[in-house]
py3Dmol code that shows the C-alpha trace and the ligand (Angstrom):
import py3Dmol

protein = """\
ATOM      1  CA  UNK A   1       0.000   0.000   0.000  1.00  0.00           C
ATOM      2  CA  UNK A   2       1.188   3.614  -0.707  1.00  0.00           C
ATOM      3  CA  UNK A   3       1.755   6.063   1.783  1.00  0.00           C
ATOM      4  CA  UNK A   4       2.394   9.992   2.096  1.00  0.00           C
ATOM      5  CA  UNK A   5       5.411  10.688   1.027  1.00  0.00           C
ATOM      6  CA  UNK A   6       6.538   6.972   0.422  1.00  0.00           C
ATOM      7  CA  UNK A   7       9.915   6.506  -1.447  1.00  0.00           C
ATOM      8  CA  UNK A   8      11.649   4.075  -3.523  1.00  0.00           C
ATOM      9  CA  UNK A   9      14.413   3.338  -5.751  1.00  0.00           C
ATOM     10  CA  UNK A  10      14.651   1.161  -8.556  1.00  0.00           C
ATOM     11  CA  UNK A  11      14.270  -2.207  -7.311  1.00  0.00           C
ATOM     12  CA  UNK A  12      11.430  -1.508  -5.201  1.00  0.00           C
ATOM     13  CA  UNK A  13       7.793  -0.239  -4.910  1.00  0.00           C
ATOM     14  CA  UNK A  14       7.019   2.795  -8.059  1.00  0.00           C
ATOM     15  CA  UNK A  15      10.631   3.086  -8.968  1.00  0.00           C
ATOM     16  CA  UNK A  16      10.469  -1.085 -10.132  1.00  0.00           C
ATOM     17  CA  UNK A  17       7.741   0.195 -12.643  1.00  0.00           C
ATOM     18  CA  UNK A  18      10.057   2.127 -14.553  1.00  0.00           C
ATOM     19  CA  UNK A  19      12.005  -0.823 -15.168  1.00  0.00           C
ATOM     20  CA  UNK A  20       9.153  -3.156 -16.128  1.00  0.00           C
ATOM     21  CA  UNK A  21       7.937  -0.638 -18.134  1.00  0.00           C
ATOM     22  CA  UNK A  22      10.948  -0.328 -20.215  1.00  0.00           C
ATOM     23  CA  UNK A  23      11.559  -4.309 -19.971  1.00  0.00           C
ATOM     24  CA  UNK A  24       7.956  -4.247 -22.069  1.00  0.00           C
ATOM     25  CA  UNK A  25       9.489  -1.742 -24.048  1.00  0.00           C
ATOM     26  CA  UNK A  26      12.797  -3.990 -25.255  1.00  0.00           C
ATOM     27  CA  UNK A  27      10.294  -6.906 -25.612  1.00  0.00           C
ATOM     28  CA  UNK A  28       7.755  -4.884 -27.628  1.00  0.00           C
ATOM     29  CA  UNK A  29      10.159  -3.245 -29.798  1.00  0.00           C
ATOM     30  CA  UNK A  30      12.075  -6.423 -30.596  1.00  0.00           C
ATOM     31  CA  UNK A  31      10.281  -7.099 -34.389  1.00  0.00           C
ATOM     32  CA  UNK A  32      12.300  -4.706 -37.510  1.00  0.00           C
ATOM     33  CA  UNK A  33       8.688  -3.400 -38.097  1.00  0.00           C
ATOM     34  CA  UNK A  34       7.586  -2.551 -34.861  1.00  0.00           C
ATOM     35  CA  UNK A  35       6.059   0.762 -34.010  1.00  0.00           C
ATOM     36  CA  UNK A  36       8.995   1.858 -31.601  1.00  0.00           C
ATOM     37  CA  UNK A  37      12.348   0.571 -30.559  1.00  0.00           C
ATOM     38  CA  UNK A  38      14.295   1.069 -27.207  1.00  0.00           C
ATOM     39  CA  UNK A  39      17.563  -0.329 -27.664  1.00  0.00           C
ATOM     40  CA  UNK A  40      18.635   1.486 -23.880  1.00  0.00           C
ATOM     41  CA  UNK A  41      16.226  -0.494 -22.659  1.00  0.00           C
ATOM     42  CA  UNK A  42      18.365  -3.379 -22.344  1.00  0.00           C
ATOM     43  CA  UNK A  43      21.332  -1.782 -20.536  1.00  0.00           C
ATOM     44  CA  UNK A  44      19.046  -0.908 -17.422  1.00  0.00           C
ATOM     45  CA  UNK A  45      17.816  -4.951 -17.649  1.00  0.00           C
ATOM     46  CA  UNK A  46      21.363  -5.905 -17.449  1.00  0.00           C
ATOM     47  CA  UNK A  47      22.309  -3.230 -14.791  1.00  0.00           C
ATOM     48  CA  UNK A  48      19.428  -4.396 -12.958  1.00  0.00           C
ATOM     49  CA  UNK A  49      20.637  -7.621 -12.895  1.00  0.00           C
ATOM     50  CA  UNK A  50      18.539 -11.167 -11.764  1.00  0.00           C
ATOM     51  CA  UNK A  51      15.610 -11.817 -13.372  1.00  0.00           C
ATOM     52  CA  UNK A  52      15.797  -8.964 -16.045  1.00  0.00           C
ATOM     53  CA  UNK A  53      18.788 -10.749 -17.089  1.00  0.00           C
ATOM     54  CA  UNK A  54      17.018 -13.858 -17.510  1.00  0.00           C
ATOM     55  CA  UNK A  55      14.136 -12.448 -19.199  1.00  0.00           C
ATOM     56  CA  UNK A  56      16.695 -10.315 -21.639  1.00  0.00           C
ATOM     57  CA  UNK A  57      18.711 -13.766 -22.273  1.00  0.00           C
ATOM     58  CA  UNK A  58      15.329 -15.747 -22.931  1.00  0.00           C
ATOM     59  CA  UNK A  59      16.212 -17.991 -20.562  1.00  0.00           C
ATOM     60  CA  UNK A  60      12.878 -17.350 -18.291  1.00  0.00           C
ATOM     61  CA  UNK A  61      10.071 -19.428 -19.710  1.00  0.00           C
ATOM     62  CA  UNK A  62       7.802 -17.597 -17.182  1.00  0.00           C
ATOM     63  CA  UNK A  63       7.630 -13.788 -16.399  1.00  0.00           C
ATOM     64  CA  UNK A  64       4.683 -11.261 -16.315  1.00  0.00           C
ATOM     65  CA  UNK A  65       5.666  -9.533 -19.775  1.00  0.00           C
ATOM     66  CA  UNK A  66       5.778 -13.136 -21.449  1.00  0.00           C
ATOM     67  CA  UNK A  67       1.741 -14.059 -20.435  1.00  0.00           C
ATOM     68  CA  UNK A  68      -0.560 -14.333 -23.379  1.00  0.00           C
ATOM     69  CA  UNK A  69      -3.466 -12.715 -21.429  1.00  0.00           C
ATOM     70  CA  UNK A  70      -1.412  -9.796 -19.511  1.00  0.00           C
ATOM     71  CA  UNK A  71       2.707  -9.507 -20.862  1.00  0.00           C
ATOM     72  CA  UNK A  72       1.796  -9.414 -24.313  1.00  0.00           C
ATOM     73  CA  UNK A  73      -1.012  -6.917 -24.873  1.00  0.00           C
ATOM     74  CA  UNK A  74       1.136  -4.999 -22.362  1.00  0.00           C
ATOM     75  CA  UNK A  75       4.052  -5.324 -24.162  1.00  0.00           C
ATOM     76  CA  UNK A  76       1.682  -3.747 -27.299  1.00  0.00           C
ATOM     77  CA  UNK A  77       0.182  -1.050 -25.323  1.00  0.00           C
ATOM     78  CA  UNK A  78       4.249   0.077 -23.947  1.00  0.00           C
ATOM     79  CA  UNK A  79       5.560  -0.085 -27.272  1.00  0.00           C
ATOM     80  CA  UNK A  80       2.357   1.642 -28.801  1.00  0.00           C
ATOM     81  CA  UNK A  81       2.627   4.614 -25.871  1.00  0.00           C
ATOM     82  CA  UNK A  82       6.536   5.141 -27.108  1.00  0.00           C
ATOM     83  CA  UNK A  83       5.814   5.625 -31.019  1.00  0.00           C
ATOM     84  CA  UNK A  84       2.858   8.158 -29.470  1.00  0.00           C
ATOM     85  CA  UNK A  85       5.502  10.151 -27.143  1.00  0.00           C
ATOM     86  CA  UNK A  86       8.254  10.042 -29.614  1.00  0.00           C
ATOM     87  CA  UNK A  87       6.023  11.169 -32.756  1.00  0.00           C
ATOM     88  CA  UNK A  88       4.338  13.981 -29.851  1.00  0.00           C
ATOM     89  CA  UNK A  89       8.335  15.564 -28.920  1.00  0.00           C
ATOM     90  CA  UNK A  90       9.508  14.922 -32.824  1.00  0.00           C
ATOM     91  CA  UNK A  91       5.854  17.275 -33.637  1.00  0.00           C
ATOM     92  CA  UNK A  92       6.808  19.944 -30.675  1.00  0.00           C
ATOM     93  CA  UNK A  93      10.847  20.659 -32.033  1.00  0.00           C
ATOM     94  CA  UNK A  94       9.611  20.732 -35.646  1.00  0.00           C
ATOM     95  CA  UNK A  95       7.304  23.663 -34.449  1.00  0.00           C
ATOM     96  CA  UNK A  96      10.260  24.901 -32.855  1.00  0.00           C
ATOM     97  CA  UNK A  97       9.798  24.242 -29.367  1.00  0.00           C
ATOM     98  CA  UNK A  98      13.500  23.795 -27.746  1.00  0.00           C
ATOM     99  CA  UNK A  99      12.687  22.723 -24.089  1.00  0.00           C
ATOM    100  CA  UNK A 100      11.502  19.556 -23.203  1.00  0.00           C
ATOM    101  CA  UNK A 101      10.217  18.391 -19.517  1.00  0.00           C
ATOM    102  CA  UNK A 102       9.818  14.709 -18.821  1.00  0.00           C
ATOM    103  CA  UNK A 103       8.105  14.130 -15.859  1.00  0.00           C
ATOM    104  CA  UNK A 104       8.503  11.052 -13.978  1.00  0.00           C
ATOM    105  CA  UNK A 105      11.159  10.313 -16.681  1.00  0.00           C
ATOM    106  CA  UNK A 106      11.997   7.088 -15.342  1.00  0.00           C
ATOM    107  CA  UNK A 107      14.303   4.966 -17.466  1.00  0.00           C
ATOM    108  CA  UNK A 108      12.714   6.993 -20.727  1.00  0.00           C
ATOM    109  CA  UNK A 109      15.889   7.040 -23.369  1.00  0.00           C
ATOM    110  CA  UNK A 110      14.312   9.605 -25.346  1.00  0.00           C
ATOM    111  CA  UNK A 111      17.444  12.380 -24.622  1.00  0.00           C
ATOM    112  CA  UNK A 112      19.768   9.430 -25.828  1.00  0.00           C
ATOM    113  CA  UNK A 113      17.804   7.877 -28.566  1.00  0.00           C
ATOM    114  CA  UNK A 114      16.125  10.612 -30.764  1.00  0.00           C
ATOM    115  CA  UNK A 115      17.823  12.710 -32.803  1.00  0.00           C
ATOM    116  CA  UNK A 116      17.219  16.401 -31.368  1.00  0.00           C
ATOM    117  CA  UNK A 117      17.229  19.839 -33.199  1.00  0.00           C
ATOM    118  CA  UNK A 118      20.294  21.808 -31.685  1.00  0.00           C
ATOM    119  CA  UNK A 119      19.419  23.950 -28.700  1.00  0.00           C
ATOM    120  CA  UNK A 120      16.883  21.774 -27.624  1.00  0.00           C
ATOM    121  CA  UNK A 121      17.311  21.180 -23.839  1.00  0.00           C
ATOM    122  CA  UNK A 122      15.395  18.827 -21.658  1.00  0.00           C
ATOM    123  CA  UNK A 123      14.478  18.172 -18.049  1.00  0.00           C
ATOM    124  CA  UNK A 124      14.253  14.592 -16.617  1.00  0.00           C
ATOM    125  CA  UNK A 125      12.183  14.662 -13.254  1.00  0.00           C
ATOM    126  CA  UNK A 126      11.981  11.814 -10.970  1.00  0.00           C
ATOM    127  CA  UNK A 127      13.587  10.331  -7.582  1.00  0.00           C
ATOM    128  CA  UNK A 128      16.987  10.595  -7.080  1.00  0.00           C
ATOM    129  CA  UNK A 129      17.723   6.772  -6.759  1.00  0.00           C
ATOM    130  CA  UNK A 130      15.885   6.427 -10.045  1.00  0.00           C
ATOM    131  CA  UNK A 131      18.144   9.324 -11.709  1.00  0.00           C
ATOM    132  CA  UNK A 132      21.141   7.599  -9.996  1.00  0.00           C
ATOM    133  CA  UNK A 133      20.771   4.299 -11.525  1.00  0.00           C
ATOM    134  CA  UNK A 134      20.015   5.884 -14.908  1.00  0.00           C
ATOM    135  CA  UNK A 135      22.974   8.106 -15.131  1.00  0.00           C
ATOM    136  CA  UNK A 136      25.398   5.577 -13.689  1.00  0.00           C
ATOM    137  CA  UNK A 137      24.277   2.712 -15.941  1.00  0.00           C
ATOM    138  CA  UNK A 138      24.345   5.188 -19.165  1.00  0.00           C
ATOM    139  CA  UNK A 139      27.560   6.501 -17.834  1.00  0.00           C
ATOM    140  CA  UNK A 140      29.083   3.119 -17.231  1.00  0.00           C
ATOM    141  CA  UNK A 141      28.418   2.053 -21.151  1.00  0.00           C
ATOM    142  CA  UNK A 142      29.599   5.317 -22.652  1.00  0.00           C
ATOM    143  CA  UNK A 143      26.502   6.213 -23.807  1.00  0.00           C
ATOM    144  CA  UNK A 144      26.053  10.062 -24.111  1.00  0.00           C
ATOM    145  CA  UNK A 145      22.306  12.587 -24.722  1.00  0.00           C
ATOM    146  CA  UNK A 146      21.550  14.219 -27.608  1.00  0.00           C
ATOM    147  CA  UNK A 147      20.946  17.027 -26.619  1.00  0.00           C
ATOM    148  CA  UNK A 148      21.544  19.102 -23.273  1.00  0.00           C
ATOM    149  CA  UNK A 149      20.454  17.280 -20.513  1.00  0.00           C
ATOM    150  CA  UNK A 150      19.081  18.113 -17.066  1.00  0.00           C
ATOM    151  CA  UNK A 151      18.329  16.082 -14.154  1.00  0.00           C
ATOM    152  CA  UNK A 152      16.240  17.400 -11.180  1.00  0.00           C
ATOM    153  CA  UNK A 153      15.579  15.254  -8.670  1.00  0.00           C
ATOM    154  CA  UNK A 154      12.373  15.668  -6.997  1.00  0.00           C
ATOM    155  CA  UNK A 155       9.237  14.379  -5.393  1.00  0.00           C
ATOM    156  CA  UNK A 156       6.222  14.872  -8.013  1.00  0.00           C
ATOM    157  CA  UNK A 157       4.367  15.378  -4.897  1.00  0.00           C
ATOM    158  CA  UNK A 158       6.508  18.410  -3.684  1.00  0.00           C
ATOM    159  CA  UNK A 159       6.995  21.645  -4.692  1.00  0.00           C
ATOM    160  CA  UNK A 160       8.836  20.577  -7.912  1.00  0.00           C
ATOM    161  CA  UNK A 161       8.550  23.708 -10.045  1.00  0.00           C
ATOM    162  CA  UNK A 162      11.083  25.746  -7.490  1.00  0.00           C
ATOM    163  CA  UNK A 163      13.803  22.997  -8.258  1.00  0.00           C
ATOM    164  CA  UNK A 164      12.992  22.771 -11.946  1.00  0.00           C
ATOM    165  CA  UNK A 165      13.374  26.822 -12.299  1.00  0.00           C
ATOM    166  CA  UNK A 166      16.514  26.591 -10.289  1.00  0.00           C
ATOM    167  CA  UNK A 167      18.020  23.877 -12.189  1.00  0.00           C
ATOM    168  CA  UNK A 168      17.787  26.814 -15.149  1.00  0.00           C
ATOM    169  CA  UNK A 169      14.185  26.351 -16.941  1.00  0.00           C
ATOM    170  CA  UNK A 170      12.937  29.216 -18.393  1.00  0.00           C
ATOM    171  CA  UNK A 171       8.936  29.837 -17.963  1.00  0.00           C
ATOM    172  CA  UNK A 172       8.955  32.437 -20.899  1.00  0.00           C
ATOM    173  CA  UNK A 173      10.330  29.712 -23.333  1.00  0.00           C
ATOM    174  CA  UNK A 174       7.464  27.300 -24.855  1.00  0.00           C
ATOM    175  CA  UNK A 175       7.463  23.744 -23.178  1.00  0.00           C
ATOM    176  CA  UNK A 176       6.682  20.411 -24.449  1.00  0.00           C
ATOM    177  CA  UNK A 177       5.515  18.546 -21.287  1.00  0.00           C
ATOM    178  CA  UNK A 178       5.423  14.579 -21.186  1.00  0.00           C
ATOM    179  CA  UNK A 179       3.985  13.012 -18.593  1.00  0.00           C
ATOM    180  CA  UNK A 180       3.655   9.141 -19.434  1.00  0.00           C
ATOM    181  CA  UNK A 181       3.088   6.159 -16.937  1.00  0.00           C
ATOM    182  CA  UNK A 182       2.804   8.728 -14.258  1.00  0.00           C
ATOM    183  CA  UNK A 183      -0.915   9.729 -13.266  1.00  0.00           C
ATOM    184  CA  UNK A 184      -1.878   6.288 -11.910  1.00  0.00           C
ATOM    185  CA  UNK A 185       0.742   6.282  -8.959  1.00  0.00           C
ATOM    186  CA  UNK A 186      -0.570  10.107  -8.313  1.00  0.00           C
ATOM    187  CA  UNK A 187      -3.704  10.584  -5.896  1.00  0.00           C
ATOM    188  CA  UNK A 188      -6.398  12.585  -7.701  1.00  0.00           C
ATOM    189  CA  UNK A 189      -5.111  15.673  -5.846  1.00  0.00           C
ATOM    190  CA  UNK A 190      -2.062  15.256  -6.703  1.00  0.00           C
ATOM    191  CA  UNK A 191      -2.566  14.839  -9.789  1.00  0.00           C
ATOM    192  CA  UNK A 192      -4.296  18.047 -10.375  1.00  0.00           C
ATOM    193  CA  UNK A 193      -1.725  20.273  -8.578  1.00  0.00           C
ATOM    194  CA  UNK A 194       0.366  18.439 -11.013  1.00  0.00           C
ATOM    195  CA  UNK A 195      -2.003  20.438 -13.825  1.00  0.00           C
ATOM    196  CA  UNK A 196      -1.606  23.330 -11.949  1.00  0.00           C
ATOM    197  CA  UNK A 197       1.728  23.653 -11.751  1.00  0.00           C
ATOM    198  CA  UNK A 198       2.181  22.868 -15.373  1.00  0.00           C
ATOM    199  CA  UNK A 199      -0.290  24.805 -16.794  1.00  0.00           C
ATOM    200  CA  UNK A 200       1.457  28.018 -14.711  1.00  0.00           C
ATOM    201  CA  UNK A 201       4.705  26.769 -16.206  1.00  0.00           C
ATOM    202  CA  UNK A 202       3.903  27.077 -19.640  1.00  0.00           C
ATOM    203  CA  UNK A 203       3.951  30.193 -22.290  1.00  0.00           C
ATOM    204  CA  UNK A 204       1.934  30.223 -24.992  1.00  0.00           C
ATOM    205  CA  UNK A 205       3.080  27.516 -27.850  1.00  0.00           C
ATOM    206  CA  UNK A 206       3.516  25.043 -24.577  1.00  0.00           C
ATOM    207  CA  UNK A 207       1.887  21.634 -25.048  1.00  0.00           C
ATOM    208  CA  UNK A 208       1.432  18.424 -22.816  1.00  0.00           C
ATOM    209  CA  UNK A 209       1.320  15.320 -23.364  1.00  0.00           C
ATOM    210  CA  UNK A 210      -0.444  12.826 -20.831  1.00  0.00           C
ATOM    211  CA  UNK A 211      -1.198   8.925 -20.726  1.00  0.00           C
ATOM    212  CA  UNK A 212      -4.234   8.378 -19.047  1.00  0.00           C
ATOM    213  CA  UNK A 213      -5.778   5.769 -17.432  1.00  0.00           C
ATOM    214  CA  UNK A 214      -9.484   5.028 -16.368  1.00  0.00           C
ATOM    215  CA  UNK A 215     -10.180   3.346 -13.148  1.00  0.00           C
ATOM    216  CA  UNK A 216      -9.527  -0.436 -12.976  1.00  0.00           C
ATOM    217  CA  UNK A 217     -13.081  -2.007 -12.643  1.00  0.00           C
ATOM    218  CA  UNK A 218     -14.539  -3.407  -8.840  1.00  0.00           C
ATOM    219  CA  UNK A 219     -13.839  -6.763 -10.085  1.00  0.00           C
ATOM    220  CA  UNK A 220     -10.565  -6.516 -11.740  1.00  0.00           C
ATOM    221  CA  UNK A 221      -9.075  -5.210  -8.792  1.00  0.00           C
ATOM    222  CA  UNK A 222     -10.343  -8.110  -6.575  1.00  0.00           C
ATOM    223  CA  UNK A 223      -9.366 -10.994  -9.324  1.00  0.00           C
ATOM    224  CA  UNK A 224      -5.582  -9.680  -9.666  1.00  0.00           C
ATOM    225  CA  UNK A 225      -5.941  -9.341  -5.345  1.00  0.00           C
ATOM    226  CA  UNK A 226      -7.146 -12.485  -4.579  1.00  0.00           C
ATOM    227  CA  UNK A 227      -5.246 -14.691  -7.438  1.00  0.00           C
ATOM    228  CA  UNK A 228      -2.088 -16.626  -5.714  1.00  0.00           C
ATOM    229  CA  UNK A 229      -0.224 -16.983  -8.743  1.00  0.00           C
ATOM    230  CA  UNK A 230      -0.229 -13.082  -9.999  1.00  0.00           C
ATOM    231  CA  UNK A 231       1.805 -11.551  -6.642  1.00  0.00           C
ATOM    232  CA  UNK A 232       3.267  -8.971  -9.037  1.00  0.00           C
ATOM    233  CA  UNK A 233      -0.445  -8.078 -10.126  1.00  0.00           C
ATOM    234  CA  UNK A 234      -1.551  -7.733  -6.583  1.00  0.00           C
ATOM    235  CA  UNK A 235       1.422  -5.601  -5.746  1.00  0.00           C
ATOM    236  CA  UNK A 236       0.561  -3.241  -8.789  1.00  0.00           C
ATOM    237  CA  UNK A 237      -2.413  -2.647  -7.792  1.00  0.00           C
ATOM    238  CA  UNK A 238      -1.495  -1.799  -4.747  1.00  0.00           C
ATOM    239  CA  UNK A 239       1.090   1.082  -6.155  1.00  0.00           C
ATOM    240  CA  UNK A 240      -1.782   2.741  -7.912  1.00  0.00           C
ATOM    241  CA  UNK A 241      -4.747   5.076  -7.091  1.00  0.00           C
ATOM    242  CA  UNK A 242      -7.250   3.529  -8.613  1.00  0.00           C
ATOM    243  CA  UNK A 243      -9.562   6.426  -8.165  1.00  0.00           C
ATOM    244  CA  UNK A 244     -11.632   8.805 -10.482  1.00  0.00           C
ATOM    245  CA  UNK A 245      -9.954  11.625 -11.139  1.00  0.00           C
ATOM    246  CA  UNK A 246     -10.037  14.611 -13.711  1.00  0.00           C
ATOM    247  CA  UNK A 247     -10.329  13.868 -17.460  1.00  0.00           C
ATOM    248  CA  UNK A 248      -7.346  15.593 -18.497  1.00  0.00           C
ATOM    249  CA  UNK A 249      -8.642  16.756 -21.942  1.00  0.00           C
ATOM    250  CA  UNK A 250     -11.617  18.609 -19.371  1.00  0.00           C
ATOM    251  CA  UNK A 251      -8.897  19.999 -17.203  1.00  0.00           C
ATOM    252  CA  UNK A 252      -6.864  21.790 -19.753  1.00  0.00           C
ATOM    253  CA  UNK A 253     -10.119  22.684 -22.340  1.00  0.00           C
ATOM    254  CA  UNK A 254     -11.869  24.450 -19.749  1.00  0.00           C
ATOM    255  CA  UNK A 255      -8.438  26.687 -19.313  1.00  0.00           C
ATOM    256  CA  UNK A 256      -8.295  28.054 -22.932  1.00  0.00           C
ATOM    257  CA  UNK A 257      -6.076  24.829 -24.150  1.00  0.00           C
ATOM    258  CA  UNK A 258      -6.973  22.752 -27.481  1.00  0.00           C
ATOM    259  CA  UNK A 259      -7.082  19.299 -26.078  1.00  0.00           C
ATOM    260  CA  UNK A 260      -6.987  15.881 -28.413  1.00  0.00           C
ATOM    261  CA  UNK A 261      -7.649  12.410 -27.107  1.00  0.00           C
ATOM    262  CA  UNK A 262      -7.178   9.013 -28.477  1.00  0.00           C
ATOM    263  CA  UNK A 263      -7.869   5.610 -26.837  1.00  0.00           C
ATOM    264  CA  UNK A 264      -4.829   3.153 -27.033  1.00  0.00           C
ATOM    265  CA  UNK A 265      -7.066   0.270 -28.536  1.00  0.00           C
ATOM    266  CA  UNK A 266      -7.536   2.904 -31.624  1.00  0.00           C
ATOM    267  CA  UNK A 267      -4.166   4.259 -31.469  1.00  0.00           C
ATOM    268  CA  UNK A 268      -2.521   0.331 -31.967  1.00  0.00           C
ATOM    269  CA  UNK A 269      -5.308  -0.086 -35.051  1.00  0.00           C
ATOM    270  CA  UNK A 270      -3.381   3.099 -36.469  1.00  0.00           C
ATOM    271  CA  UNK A 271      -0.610   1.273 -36.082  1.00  0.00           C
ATOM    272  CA  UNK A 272      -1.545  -1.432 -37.836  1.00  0.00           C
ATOM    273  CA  UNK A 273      -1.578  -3.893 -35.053  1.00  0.00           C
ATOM    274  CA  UNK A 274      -4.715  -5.486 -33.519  1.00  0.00           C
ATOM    275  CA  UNK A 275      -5.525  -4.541 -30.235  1.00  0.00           C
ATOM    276  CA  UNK A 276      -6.468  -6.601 -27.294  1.00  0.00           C
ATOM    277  CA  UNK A 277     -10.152  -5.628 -25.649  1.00  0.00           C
ATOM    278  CA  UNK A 278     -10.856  -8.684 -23.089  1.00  0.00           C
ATOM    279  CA  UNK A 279      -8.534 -10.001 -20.394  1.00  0.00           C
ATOM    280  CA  UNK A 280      -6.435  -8.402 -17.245  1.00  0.00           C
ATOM    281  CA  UNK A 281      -4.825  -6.153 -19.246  1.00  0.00           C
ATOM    282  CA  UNK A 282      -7.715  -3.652 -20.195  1.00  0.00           C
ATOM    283  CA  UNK A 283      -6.115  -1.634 -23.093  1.00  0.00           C
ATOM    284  CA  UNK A 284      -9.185   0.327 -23.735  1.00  0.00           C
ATOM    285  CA  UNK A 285      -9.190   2.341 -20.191  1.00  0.00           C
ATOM    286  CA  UNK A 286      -5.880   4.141 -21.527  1.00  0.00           C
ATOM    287  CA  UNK A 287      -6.445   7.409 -23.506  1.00  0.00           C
ATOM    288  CA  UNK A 288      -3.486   8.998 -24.859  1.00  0.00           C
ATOM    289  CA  UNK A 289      -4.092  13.105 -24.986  1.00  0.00           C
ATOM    290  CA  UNK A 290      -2.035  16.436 -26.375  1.00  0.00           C
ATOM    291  CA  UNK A 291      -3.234  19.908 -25.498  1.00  0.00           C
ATOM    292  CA  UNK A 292      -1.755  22.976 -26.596  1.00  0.00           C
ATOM    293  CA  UNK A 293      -1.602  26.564 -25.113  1.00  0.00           C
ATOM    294  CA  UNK A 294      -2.379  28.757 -28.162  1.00  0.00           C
TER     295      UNK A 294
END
"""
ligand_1 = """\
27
SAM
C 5.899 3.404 -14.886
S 7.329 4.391 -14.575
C 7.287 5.401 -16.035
C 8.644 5.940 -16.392
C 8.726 6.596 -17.768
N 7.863 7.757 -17.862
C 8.389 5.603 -18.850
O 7.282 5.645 -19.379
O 9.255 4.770 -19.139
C 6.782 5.486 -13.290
C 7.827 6.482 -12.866
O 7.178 7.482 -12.097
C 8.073 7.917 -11.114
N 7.270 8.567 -10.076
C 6.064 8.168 -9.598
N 5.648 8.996 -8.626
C 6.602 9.944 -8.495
C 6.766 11.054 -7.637
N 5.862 11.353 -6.703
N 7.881 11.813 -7.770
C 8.816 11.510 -8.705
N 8.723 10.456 -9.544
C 7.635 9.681 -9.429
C 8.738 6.629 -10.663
O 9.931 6.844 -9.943
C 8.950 5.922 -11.993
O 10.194 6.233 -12.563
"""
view = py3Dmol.view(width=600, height=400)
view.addModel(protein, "pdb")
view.setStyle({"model": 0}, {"cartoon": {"style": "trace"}})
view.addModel(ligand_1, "xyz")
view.setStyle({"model": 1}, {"stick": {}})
view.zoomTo()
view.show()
């Protein structure tokens, strides 16, 4: 169970997300004519070490990420998320926009793996232990950004915009604003100081991206509590607030932004694939959403 002001780092509680999230990510991106590819993905399994090593090597018949019912259409939906991110930042620099803030950046490659117009600078929020590992496993294999790179440790839950202005981001400068796999481990409050503070943040020709998720239904919740053999389910669901919260097209319409929304089961028909509508992982309760200060 989550608790005020809980930490982590990247082994344990929200900070082990990042890491399945981008194990999902090497897994989904493995095919030539997949709709993303994280090749950084597997230095942080190896500097993780155990299991992530097994799972990288194939040698783990038997893992969350390799289920038919769950790893798989959540292997889909990560990879899916990563062409909509990348394809959102690659949109914002071709408009011109040179500052970048990744919230809850996690083990997201992006500054290292996508080729960046000069001057563009970007932020990286998250924990310090999760910034830590990052950095030192990046470090360790010589790998270097593409463009300039910034990382502010904070708690999302804090006063974060103090620390990002001090660690030199400039309010008067458009902002492309990513905030992916983060909103679920936020309580609804939190999540809309989050809004607040980005939305104050931002001069006009800012934009935000944001994955969303619906609330898990009643019965979803208990099955993935009460089943023996999904422990790593059970613990997910207790990382999250799975709460109603504000729609964040709603939130950011209603203050003079242009707001888009598409659900992920769409977005992966875009993509050519075929999404996955039944089973424990519910695809269609993600919307992926851009708004835009004009
Ligand atoms: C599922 S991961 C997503 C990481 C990355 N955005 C991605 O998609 O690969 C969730 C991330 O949110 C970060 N996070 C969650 N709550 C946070 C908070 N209150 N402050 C800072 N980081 C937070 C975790 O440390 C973790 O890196």
């Amino acid at each position: 169970m989550r608790t005020e002001g809980d930490s982590w780092d990247i082994q344990t509680s929200v900070g082990s997300t990042a890491l399945f999230v981008a194990a999902a990510r090497m897994l989904g991106g493995r095919a030539d004519d997949a709709p993303a590819h994280d090749e950084f993905a597997q230095l942080f399994m190896r500097a993780a070490g155990g299991e992530w090593v097994e799972l990288l090597e194939g040698r783990l018949a038997e893992h969350p990420l390799l289920t038919p019912d769950f790893g798989v259409p959540f292997q889909q939906h990560q990879i899916a998320r990563t062409r909509y991110f990348d394809d959102y930042v690659s949109a914002a620099t071709e408009s011109g926009v040179r500052q970048v803030v990744i919230l809850a950046a996690g083990l997201d490659s992006r500054a290292y793996r996508l080729a960046w117009p000069d001057g563009t600078v970007i932020y990286e929020l998250d924990r310090p232990q999760v910034l830590e590992f990052k950095r030192d496993t990046l470090a360790e294999a010589g790998r270097k950004p593409r463009a300039e790179r910034h990382e502010v440790a904070v708690d999302l839950r804090e006063d974060w915009p103090k620390t990002l202005r001090d660690s030199g981001f400039d309010a008067t400068a458009p902002t492309a604003w990513l905030v992916e796999g983060l909103l679920i481990y936020l309580t609804p409050d939190a999540q809309d100081r989050l809004f607040e503070a980005i939305a104050s943040l931002s001069a006009p020709g800012s934009r935000v991206a944001i994955e969303q998720m619906d609330p898990l239904p009643e019965e979803s919740v208990t099955a993935m509590t009460e089943d023996r053999d999904a422990t790593d389910a059970a613990e997910w669901v207790g990382m999250i607030y799975n709460e109603p919260r504000t729609d964040s097209v709603d939130w950011f319409t209603a203050r003079g932004w242009t707001g888009d929304r598409i659900n992920l089961t769409d977005y992966i028909s875009r993509l050519g694939g075929t999404p996955v509508v039944d089973g424990p992982h519910q695809q269609s309760l993600i919307n992926l959403v851009t708004a835009c200060r004009p």
